[in-house]
N, C-alpha and C positions, 0 to 999 in steps of 0.2 A: 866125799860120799862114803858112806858106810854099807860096805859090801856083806851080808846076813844070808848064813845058809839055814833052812827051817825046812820042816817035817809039815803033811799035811796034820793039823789042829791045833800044830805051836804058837803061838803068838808074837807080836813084837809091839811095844808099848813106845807113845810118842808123845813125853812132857807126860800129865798127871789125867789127860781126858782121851788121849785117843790110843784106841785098839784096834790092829791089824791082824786078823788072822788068815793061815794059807788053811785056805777051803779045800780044793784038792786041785791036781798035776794033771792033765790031760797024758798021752803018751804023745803026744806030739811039742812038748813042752811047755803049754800054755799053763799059766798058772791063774789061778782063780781065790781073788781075795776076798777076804770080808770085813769090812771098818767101820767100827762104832767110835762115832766121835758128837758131841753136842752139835746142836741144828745153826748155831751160829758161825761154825767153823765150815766155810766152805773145798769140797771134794771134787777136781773136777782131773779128768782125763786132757793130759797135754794134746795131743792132736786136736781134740774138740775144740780148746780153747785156742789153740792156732786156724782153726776152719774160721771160727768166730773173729778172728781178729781181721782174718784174710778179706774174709766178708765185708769187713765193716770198712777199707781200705777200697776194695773196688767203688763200695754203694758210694762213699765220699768222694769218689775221683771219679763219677759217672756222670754224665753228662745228665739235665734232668730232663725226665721221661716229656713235658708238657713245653712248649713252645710257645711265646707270646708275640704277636704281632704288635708292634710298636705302635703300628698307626691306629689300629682300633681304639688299645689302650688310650692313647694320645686323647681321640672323640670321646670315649667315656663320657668322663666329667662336664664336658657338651651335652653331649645326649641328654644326661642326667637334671644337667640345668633347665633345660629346655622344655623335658618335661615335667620336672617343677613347676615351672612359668606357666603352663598350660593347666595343670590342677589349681594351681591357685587363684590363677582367672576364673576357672568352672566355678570355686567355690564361694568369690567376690559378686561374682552376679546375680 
């Protein structure tokens, strides 16, 4: 890791497309940046992308929301036949 000490409006350049500038210093230390880089190159804050990850971990490992009774399912395709059978008769007569 490359440890950069900078002034608020200094810059710091990354490869030939991206610019980092310190926008300014809070007195509480926060620092506030600003980064122009092409729209193909994605910027994203690590916490965010660890929320996102977390997320996408529970949603997979969750049990799902809707519940199927076996036996209904099972009749379906019964049911289904059956009234077939009964339109087709309607429409043979």
């Amino acid at each position: 890791m490359l440890a950069l000490t900078r002034e608020i409006g200094q810059k710091i350049l990354i490869g030939d497309d991206v610019v980092v500038t310190v926008l300014s210093v809070s007195p509480n230390g926060r620092v506030r940046l600003g980064i122009d880089a092409p729209r193909h190159i994605r910027i994203d804050r690590q916490e965010v992308i660890d929320r996102i990850r977390q997320e996408n971990v529970e949603s997979a490992s969750a049990a799902p929301a809707m519940t199927v009774d076996t036996a209904e399912w099972a009749s379906y395709g019964e049911r289904q036949s059956k009234a077939k059978s009964v339109e087709d008769g309607a429409n043979n007569s």
